[in-house]
C-alpha positions as CSV (number, residue, x, y, z in Angstrom):
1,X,22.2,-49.9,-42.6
2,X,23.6,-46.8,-44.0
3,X,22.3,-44.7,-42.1
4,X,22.8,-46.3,-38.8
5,X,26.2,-46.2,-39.2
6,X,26.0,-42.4,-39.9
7,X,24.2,-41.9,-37.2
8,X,26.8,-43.9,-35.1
9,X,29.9,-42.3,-36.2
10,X,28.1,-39.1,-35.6
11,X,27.4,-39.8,-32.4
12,X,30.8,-40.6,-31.3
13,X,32.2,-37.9,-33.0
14,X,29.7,-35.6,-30.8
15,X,30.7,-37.3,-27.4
16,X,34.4,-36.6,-27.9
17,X,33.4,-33.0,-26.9
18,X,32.6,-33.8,-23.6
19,X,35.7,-34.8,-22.4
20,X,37.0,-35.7,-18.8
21,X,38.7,-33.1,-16.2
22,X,42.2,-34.5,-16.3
23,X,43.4,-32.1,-13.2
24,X,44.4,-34.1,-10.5
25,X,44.2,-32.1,-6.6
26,X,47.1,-30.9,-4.9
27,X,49.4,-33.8,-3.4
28,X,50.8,-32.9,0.1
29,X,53.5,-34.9,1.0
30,X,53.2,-34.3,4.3
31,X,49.9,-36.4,4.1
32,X,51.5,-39.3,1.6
33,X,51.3,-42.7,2.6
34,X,54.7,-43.8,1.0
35,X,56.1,-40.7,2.8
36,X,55.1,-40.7,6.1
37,X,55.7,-44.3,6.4
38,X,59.5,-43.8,4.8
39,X,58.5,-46.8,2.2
40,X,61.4,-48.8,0.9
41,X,61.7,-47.9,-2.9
42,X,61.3,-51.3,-3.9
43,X,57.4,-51.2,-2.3
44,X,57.1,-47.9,-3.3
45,X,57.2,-48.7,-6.8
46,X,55.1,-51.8,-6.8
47,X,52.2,-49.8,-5.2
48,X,52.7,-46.6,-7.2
49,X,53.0,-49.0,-10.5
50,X,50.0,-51.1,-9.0
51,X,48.1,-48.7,-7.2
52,X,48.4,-45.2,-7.4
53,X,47.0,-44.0,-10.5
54,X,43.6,-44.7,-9.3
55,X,44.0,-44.6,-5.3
56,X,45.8,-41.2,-5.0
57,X,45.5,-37.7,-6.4
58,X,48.7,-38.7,-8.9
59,X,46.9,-40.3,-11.6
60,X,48.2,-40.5,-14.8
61,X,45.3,-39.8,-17.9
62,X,47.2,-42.1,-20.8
63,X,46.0,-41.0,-24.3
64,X,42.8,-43.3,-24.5
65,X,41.6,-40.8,-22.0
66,X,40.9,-38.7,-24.6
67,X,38.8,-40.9,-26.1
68,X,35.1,-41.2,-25.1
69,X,33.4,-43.1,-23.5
70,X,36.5,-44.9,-22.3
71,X,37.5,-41.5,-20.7
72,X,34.1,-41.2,-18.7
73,X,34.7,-45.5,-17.8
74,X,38.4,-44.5,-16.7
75,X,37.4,-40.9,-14.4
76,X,34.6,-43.3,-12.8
77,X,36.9,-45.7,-11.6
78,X,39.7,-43.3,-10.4
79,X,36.9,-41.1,-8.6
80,X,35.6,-44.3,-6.7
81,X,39.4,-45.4,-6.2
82,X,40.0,-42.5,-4.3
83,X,36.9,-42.1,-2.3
84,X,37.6,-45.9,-0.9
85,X,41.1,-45.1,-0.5
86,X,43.6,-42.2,-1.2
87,X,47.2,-42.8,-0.2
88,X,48.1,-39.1,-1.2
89,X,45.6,-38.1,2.1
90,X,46.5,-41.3,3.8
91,X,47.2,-39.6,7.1
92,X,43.9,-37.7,7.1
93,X,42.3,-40.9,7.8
94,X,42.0,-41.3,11.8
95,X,44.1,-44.2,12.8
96,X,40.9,-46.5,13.0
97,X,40.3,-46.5,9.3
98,X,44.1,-46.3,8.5
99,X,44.2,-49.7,9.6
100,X,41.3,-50.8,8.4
101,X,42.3,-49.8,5.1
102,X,45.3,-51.8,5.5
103,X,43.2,-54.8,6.6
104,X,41.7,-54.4,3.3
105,X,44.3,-53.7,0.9
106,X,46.2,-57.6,2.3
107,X,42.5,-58.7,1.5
108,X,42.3,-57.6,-1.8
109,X,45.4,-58.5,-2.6
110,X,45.4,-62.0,-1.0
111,X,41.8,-62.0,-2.9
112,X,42.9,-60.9,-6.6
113,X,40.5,-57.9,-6.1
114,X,43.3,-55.6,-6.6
115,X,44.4,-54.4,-9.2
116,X,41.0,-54.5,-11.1
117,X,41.3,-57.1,-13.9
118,X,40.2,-54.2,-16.5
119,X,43.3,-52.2,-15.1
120,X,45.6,-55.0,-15.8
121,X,44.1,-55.6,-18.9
122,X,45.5,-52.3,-20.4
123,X,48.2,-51.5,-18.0
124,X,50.4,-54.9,-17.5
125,X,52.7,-54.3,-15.8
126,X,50.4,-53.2,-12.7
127,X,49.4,-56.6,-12.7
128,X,51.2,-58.0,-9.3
129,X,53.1,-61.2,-9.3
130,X,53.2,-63.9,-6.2
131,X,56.2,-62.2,-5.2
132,X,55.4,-59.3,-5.2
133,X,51.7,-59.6,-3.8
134,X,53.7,-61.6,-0.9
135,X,56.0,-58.4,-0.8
136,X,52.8,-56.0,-0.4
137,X,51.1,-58.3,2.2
138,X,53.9,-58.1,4.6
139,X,54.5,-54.6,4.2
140,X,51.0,-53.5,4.6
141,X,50.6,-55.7,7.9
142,X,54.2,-54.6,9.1
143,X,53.0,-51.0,8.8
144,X,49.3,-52.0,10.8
145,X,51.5,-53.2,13.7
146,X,53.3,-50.4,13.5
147,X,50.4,-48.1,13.9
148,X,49.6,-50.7,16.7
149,X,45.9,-49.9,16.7
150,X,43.7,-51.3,19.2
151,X,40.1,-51.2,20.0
């Protein structure tokens, strides 16, 4: 038993030196979804509390990043965050998938999808309330008429 655990600690103490790349890419604010939409500050905060740190290239790495293999489990989930949506390129998006992206951020929402349960788990006070999941759901389907896309 002894051994096992030697061999454990060892192990963990190798995989802290293959640690995460914190660097988070350029943010344009020209290309900002909270910018070019001129987002009240009340919203803005509720999505940049709720949303940002893992669907735009302003993530914040808290110190548990820096611990492995919770910092590989935390990277995985921002890099798949962004790829599904980035609000910090929002307006690179062709105004199709803009407002489908829209169309799925009320879904989540309305669904409990978002934010992740594991998010919420460490980071409370992303975790939405009724009002302010009501709040989100209006804006994001206020800003889809706006972009009054058709097909």
């Amino acid at each position: 038993m002894k051994k096992i655990l030697i061999a454990l600690l060892v192990v963990l103490v190798v995989l802290q030196f293959f640690q995460i790349d914190k660097t988070n890419p350029a943010v344009d604010e020209s290309k900002d979804f909270l910018k070019t939409q001129n987002t009240p500050q009340e919203i803005a905060s509720i999505i940049k509390t709720s949303c940002y740190d893992c669907h735009s290239n302003q993530s914040n790495y808290p110190l548990y990043s820096y611990v492995q293999p919770a910092g590989w489990f935390l990277k995985g989930h921002i890099d798949e965050g962004r790829e599904e949506l980035n609000f910090s390129t929002f307006t690179d998006y062709e105004l199709k998938r803009q407002d489908h992206k829209l169309e799925e951020c009320i879904e989540y929402i309305e669904k409990d999808e978002m934010p992740l349960g594991s998010y919420t788990l460490v980071h409370r006070e992303a975790a939405l309330t009724e009002a302010q999941k009501n709040t989100l759901i209006a804006y994001f389907k206020s800003v889809r008429t706006k972009l009054n896309y058709k097909e």
